[in-house]
BAPA-923666 format. One record per residue (C-alpha): residue number from 1; chain; x, y, z. Coordinates in nm, 3 decimals, padded with zeros to 5 digits. Example, Ala and Ser with C-alpha at 12.3 -4.5 7.8 and 13.67 -1.06 7.14 Angstrom:
<nodes>
<node num="1" chaine="A" X="01.230" Y="-00.450" Z="00.780"/>
<node num="2" chaine="A" X="01.367" Y="-00.106" Z="00.714"/>
</nodes>
This chain:
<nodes>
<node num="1" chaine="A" X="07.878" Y="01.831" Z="-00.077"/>
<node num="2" chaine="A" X="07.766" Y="02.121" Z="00.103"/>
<node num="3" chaine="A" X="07.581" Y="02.197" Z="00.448"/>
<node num="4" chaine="A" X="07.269" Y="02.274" Z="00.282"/>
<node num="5" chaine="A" X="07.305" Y="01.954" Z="00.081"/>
<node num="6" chaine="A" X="07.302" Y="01.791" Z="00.421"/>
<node num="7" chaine="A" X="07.022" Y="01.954" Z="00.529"/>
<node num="8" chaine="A" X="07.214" Y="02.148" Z="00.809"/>
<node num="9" chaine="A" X="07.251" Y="02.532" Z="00.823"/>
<node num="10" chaine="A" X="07.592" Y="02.714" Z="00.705"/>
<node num="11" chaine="A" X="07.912" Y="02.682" Z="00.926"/>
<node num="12" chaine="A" X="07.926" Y="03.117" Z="00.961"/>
<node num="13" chaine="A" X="08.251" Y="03.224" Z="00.861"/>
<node num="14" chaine="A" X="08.507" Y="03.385" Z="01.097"/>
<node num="15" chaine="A" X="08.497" Y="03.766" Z="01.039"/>
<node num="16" chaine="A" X="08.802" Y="03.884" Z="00.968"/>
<node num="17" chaine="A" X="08.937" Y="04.196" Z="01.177"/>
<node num="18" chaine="A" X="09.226" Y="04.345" Z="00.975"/>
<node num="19" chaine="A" X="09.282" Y="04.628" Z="01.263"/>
<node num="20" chaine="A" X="09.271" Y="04.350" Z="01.571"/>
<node num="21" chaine="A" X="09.030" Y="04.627" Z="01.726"/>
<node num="22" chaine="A" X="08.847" Y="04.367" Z="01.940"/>
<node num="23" chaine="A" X="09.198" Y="04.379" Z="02.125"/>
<node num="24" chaine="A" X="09.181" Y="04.719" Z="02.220"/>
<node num="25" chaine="A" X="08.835" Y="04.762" Z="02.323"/>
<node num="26" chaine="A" X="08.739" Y="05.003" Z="02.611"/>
<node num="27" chaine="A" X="08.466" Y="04.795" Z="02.739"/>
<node num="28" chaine="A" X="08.483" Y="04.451" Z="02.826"/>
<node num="29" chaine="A" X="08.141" Y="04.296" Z="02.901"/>
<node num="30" chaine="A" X="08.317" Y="03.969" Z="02.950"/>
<node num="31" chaine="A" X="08.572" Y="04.095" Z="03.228"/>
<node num="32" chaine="A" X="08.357" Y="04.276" Z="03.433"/>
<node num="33" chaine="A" X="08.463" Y="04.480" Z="03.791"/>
<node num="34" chaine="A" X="08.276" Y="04.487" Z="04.056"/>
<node num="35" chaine="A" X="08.339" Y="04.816" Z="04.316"/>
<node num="36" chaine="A" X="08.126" Y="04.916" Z="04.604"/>
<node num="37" chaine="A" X="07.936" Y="05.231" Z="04.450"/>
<node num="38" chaine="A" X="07.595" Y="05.328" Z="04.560"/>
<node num="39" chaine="A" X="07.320" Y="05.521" Z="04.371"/>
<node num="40" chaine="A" X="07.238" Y="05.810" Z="04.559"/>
<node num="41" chaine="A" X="06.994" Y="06.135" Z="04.445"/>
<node num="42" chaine="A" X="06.928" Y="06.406" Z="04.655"/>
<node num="43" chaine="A" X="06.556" Y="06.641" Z="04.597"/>
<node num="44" chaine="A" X="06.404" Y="06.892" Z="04.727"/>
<node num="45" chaine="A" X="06.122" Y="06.908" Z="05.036"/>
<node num="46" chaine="A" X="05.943" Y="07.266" Z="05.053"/>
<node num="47" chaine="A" X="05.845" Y="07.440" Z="05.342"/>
<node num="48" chaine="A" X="05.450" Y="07.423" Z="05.244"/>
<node num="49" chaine="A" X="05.484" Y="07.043" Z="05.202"/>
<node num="50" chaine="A" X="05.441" Y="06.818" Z="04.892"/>
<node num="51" chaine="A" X="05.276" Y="06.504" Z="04.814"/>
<node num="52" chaine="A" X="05.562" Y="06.272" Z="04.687"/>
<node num="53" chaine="A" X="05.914" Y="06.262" Z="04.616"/>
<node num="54" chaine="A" X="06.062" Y="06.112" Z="04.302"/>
<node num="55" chaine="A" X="06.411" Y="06.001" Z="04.286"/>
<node num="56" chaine="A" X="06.669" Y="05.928" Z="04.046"/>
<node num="57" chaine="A" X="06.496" Y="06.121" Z="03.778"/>
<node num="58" chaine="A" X="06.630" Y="06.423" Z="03.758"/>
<node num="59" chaine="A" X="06.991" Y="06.353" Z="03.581"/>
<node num="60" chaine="A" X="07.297" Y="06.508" Z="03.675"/>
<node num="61" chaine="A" X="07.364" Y="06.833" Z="03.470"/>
<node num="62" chaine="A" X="06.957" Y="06.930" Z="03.470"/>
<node num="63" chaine="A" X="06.844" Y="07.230" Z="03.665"/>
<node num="64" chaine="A" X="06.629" Y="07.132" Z="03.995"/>
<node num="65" chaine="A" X="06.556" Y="07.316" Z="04.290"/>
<node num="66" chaine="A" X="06.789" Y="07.293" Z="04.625"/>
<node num="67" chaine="A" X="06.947" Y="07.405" Z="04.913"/>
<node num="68" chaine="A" X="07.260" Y="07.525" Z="04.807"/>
<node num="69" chaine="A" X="07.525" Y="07.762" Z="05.069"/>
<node num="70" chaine="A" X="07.212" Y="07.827" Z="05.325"/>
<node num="71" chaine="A" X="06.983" Y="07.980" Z="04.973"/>
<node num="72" chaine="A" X="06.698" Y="07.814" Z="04.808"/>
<node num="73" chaine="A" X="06.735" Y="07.827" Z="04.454"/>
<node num="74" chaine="A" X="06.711" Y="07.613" Z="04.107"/>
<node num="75" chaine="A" X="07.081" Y="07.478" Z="04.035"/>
<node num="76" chaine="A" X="07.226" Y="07.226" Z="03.807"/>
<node num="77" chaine="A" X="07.271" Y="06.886" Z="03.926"/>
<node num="78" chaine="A" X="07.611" Y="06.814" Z="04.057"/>
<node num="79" chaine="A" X="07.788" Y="06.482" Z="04.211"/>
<node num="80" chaine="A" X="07.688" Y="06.624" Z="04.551"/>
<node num="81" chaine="A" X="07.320" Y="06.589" Z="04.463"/>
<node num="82" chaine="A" X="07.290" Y="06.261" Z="04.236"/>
<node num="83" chaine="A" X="07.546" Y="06.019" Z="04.041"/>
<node num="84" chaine="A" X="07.247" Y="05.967" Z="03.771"/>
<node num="85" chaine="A" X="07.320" Y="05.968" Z="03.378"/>
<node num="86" chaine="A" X="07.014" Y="05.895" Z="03.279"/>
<node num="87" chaine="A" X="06.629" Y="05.901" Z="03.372"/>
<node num="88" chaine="A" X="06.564" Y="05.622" Z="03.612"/>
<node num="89" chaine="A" X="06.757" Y="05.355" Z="03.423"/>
<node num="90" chaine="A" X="07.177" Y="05.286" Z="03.416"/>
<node num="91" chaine="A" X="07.241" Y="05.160" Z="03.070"/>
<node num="92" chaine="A" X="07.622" Y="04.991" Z="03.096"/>
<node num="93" chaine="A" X="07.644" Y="04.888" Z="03.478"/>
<node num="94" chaine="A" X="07.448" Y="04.654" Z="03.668"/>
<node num="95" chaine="A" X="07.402" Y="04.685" Z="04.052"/>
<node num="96" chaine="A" X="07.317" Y="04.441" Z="04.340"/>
<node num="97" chaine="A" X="07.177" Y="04.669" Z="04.631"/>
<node num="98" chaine="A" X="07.227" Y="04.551" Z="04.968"/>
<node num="99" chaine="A" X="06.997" Y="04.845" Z="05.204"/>
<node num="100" chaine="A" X="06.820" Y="05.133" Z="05.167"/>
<node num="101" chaine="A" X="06.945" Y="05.501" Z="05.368"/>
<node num="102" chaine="A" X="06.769" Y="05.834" Z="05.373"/>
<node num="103" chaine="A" X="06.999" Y="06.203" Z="05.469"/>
<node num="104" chaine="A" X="06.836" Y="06.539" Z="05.539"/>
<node num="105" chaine="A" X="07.040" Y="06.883" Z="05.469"/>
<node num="106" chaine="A" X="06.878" Y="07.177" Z="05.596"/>
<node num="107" chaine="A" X="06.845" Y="07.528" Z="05.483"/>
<node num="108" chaine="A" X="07.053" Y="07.607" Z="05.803"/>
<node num="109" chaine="A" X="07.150" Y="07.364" Z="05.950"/>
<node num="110" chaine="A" X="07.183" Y="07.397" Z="06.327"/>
<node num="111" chaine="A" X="06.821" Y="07.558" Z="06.318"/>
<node num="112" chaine="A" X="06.635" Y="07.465" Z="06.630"/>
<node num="113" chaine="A" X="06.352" Y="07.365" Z="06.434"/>
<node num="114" chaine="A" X="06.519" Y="07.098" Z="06.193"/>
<node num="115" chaine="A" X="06.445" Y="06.817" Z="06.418"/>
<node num="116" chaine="A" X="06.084" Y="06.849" Z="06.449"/>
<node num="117" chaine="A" X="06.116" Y="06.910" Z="06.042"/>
<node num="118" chaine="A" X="06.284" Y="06.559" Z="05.979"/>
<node num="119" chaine="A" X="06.029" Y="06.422" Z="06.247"/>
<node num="120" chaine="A" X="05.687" Y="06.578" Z="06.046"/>
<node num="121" chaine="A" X="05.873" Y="06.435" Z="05.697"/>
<node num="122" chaine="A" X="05.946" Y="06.064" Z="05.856"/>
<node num="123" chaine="A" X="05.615" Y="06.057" Z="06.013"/>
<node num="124" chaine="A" X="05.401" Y="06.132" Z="05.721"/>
<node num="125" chaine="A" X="05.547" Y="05.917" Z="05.452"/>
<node num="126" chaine="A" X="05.655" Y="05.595" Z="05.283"/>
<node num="127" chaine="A" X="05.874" Y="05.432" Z="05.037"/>
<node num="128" chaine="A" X="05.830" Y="05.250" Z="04.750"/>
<node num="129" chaine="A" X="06.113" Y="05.091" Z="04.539"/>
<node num="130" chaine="A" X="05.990" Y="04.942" Z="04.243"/>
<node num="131" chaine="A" X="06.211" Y="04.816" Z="03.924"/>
<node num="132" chaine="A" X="05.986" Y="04.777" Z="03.569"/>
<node num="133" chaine="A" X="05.676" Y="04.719" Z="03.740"/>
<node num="134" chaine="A" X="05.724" Y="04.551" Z="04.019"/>
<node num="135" chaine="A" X="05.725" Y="04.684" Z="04.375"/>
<node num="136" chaine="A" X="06.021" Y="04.553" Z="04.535"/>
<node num="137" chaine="A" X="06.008" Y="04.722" Z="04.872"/>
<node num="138" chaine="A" X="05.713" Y="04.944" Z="05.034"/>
<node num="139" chaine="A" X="05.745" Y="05.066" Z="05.412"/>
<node num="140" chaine="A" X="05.725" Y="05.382" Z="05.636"/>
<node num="141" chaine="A" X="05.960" Y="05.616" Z="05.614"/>
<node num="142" chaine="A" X="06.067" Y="05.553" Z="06.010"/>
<node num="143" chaine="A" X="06.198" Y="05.226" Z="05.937"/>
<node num="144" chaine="A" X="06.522" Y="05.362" Z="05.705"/>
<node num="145" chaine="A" X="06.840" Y="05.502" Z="05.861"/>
<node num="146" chaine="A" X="06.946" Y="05.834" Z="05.864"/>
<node num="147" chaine="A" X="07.306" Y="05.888" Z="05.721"/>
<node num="148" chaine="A" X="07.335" Y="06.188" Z="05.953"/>
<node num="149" chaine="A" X="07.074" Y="06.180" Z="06.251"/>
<node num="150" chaine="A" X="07.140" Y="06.447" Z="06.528"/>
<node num="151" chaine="A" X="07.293" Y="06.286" Z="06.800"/>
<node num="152" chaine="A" X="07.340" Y="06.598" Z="07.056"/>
<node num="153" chaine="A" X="07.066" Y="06.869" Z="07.156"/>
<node num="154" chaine="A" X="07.117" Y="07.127" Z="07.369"/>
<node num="155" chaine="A" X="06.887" Y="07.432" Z="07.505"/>
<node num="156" chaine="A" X="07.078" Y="07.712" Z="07.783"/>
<node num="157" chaine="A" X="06.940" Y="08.026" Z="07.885"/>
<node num="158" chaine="A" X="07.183" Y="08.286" Z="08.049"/>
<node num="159" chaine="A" X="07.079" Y="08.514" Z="08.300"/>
<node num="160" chaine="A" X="07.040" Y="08.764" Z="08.021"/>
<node num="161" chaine="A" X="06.749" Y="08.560" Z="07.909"/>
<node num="162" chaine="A" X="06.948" Y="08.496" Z="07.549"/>
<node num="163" chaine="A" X="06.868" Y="08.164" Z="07.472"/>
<node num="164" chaine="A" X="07.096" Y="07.927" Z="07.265"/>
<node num="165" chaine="A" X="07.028" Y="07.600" Z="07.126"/>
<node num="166" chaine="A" X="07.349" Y="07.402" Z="07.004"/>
<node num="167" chaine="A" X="07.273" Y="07.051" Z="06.746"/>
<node num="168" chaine="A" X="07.497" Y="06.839" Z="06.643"/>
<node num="169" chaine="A" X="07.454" Y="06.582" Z="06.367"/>
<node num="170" chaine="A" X="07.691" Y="06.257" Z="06.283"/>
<node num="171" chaine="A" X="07.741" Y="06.142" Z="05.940"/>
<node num="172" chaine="A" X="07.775" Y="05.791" Z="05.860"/>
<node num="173" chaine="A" X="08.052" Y="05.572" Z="05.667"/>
<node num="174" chaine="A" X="08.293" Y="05.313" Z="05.651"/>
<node num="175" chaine="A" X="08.182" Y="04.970" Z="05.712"/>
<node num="176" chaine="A" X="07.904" Y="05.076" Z="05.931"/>
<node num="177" chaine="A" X="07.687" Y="05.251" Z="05.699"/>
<node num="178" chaine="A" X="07.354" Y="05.314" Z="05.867"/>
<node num="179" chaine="A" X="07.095" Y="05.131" Z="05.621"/>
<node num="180" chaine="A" X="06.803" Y="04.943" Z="05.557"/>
<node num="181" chaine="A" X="06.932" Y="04.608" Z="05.508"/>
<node num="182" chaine="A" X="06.771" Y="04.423" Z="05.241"/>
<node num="183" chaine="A" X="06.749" Y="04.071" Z="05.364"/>
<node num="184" chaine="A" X="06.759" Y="03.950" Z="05.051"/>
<node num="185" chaine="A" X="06.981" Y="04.167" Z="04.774"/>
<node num="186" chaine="A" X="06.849" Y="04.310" Z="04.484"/>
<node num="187" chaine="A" X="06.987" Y="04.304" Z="04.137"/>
<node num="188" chaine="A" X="06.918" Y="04.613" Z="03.899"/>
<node num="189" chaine="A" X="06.998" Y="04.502" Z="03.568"/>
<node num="190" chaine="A" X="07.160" Y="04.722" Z="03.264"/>
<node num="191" chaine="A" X="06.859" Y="04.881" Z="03.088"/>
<node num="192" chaine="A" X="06.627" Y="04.820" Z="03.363"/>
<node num="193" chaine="A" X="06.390" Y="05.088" Z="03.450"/>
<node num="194" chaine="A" X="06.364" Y="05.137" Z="03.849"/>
<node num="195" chaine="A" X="06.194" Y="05.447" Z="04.056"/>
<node num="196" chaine="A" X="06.216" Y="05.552" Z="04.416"/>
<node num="197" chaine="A" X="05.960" Y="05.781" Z="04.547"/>
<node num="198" chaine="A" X="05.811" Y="05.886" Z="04.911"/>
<node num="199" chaine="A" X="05.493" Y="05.933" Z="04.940"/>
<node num="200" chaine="A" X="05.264" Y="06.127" Z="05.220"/>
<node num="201" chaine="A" X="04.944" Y="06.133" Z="05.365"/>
<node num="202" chaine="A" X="04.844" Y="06.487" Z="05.303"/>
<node num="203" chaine="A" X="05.015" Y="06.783" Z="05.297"/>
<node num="204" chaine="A" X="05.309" Y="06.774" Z="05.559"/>
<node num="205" chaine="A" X="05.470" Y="07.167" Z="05.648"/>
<node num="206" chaine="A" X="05.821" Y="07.228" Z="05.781"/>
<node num="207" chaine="A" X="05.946" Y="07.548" Z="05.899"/>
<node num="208" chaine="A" X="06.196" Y="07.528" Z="05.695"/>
<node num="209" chaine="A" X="06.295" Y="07.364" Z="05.358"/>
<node num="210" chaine="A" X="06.525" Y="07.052" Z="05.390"/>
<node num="211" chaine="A" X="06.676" Y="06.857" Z="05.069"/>
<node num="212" chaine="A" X="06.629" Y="06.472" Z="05.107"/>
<node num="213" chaine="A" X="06.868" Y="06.239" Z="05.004"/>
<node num="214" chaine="A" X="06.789" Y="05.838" Z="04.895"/>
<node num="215" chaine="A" X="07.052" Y="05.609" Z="04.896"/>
<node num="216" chaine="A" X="07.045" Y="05.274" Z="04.757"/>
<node num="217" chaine="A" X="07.359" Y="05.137" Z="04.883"/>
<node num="218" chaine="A" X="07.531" Y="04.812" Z="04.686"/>
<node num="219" chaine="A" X="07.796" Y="04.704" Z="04.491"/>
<node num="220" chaine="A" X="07.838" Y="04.816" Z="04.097"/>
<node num="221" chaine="A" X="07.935" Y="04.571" Z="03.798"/>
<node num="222" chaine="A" X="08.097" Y="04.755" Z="03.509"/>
<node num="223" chaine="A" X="08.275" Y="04.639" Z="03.217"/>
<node num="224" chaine="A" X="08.664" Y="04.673" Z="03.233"/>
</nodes>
């Protein structure tokens, strides 16, 4: 008597694998790692000013425009500027972001001018974090961390009348990594479309380009 006799569907048959290539698979869904690895992307804020900044679009490998050696030009993508494969979305890894940081790199940096710049940009704008089509976090742009804020500012005039102005700028790391701290963490799933973009009220000029840099900072889940 058979299954369908008894009214119940098929037993499926075990698939036989004459190779045993299930044993030497390089990804293993089932026995996944999980590493701290944020998703950084760094673009590019003009002089004349701009109405938003998109994130984690541009992939690394495309051409955008940046600050690169003290120039402005348009330059591939490299892991300096982004750790992106792919538009807005990370197909094989899954991520659970823990806070939110912003950097700023300068045309020149040490330019008198570059913190009034970073003050016009923070002033002016917001973030919004969404993932499909849901906003997940919206707030002003003063309320994130800098990764490398200026932390010494100095003006001297000799009796020449030369004057000098000395900044100096710390970068962040470690285990205190200056950030946004989600209260609650956020889970970005394979597949899942997300954006990141700052947005401002009106034109905002600098005196000089800057490159901004968002960083969602978390732990990454890949298959072994």
């Amino acid at each position: 008597m058979t299954d369908l006799a008894l009214g119940q569907p098929p037993v499926p048959r075990r698939v036989r694998d004459p190779l045993r290539a299930q044993g030497f698979r390089t990804q293993r869904a089932e026995l996944p790692e999980d590493l701290w690895q944020p998703l950084y992307d760094r673009v590019h804020y003009p002089a004349a000013g701009i109405s938003e900044l998109s994130f984690f679009s541009i992939v690394r490998g495309q051409s955008a425009t940046m600050v690169r050696a003290g120039a402005i030009g348009t330059f591939p993508k490299t892991l300096r500027d982004t750790n992106m494969e792919n538009s807005n979305v990370v197909p094989t890894k899954m991520f659970k972001f823990v806070g939110i940081s912003i950097a700023y790199c300068h045309q020149i940096e040490g330019e008198v001018a570059n913190p009034a710049d970073r003050d016009r940009i923070r002033s002016a704008g917001f973030l919004r974090f969404r993932i499909v089509d849901k906003d997940i976090l919206i707030l002003p742009l003063v309320c994130f961390p800098e990764m490398n804020p200026y932390m010494v500012g100095s003006t001297t005039t000799t009796v020449t009348a030369t004057t000098a102005t000395m900044l100096g700028a710390a970068g962040g790391g470690g285990a205190n990594v200056p950030m946004y701290r989600l209260p609650i963490p956020i889970t970005l799933n394979p597949y899942e479309n997300f954006a990141v973009s700052i947005s401002f009220d009106g034109i905002v000029t600098v005196i000089r380009p800057v490159d901004v840099y968002c960083i969602l900072q978390g732990f990454m889940r890949r298959p072994t």
